[in-house]
N, C-alpha and C positions, 0 to 999 in steps of 0.2 A: 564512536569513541573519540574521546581528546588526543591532545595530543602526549599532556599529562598522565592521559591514561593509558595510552598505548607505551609510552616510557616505564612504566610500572607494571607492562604484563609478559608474564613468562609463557611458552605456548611449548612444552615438553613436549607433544605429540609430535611438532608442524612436522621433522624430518623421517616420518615413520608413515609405512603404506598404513589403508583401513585395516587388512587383511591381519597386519601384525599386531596391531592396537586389538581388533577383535580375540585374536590367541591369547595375549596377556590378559587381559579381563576374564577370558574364560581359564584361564590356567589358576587365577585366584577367584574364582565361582562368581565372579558377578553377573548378577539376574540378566544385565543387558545382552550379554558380551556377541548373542545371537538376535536382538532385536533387530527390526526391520529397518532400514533405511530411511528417517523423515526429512522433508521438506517443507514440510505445511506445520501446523500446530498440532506437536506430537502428542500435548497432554489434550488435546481434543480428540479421542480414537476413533469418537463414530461420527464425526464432523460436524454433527448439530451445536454451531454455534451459539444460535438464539437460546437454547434449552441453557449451555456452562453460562452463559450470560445470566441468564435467569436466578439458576443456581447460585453461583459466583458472590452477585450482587444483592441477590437476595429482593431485586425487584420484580414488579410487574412491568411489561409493557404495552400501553394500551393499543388497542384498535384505532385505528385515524382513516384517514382520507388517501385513497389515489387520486391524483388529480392528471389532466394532461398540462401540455407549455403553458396555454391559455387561462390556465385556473380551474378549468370547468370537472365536474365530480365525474369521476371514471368508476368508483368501489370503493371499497373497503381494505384495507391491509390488517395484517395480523399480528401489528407488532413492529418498530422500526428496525429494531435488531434481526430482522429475519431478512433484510435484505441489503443489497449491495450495490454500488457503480456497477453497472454493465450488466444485471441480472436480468435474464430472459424467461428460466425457468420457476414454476411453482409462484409465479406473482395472481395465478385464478381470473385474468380478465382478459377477455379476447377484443380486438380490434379488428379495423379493416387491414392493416399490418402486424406486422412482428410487433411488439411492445418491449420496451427495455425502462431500468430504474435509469434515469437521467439524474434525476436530484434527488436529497430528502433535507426534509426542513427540520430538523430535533425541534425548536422550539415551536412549530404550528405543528412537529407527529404529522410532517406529510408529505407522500413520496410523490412525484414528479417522473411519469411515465413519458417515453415519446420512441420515437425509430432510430434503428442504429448509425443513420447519419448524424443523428441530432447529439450524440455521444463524442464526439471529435471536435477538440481543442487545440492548438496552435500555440499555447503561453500559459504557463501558472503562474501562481506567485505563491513562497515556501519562507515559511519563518522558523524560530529554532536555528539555524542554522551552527553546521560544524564545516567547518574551513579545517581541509588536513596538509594539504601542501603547502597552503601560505596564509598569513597574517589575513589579510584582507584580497580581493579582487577590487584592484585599484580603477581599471576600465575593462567597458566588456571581453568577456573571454568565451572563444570557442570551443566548445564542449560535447563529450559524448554523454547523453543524460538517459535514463533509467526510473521509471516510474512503478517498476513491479519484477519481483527476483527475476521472471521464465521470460523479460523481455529483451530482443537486441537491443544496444543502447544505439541510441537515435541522436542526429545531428541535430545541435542548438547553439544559441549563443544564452549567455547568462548575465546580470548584470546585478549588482550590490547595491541593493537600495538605500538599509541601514544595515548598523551592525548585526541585526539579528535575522534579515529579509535579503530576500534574492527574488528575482525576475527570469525565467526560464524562457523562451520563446523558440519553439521547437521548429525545424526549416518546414517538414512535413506536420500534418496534425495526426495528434496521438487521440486514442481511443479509450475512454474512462480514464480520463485524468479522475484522482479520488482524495478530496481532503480527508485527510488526517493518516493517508500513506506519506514513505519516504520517498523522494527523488533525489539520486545520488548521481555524482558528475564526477566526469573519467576526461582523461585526459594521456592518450593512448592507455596504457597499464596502469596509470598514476590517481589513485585518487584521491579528486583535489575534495571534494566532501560531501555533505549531501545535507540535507533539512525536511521538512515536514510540511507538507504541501496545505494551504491554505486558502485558495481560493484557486477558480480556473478561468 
């Protein structure tokens, strides 16, 4: 959110436990007020992404190519939307290792399998960018950075390319860096913002 828009938002709830938000809701019969605690994508109940995609959009997505780093043809996939950064499971082709989705190309429809060392990155770069603490990062700033909610945030520095791009460079390398996730940047409890990850 901006900062415009956090100026205009009212959060009735924040000063009230779950437990009592839950009572009220069920004290005037809302359907929730005993639903299950979500984290992930609640209006997905049974997880099958690829299928609400389907649905959703109303498209089809075709069959393409696995390929390894090198290019060369590994199978077949089922669909680009059936897979993800870091997926191990249900990809159907066995190697002389573990195989993991490393890449996928939307415009060649084709995934880019390889080993889980080959998954680890050291530096994004995140366009979109929301700045919440200050106007601009005028020179680089030391940062705790965050590529995915259940992760600890991780030492980086950051650097302001233009106004809408940031430069991430993490001290350790991170595992499944994933364009088109958020990377959000803390600075002790303070967060200075976060953008939408764009290349790794």
């Amino acid at each position: 959110m901006t900062q415009d828009q956090l100026a205009h938002t009212i959060l009735p709830l924040g000063s009230m436990r779950k437990t009592e938000t839950r009572k009220i809701a069920e004290e005037h019969g809302f359907i929730n007020a005993r639903k299950a605690d979500s984290q992930d994508i609640c209006f997905v109940p049974d997880g099958d992404y690829a299928s609400f995609l389907r649905r959703y959009t109303g498209k089809e997505y075709p069959r393409g190519a696995f390929l390894d780093k090198e290019g060369n043809l590994l199978g077949a996939h089922k669909g680009i939307v059936s897979y993800t950064i870091g997926q191990r499971k249900g990809l159907g082709i066995s190697g002389n290792s573990p195989l993991y989705v490393c890449q996928m190309n939307l415009k060649n429809n084709t995934v880019t399998l390889g080993t889980n060392d080959e998954l680890f990155s050291s530096e994004l770069t995140a366009d979109h960018l929301n700045l919440i603490s200050c106007d601009n990062l005028e020179v680089p700033m030391r940062v705790k950075g965050r590529i995915r909610y259940r992760q600890k945030e991780q030492d980086a520095t950051v650097t302001q390319i233009d106004d809408d791009k940031i430069k991430v460079v993490f001290d350790e390398p991170q595992r499944a860096i994933t364009p088109g996730q958020a990377v959000v940047l803390y600075d002790n409890d303070t967060v200075v913002g976060g953008a939408i990850i764009s290349s790794k």
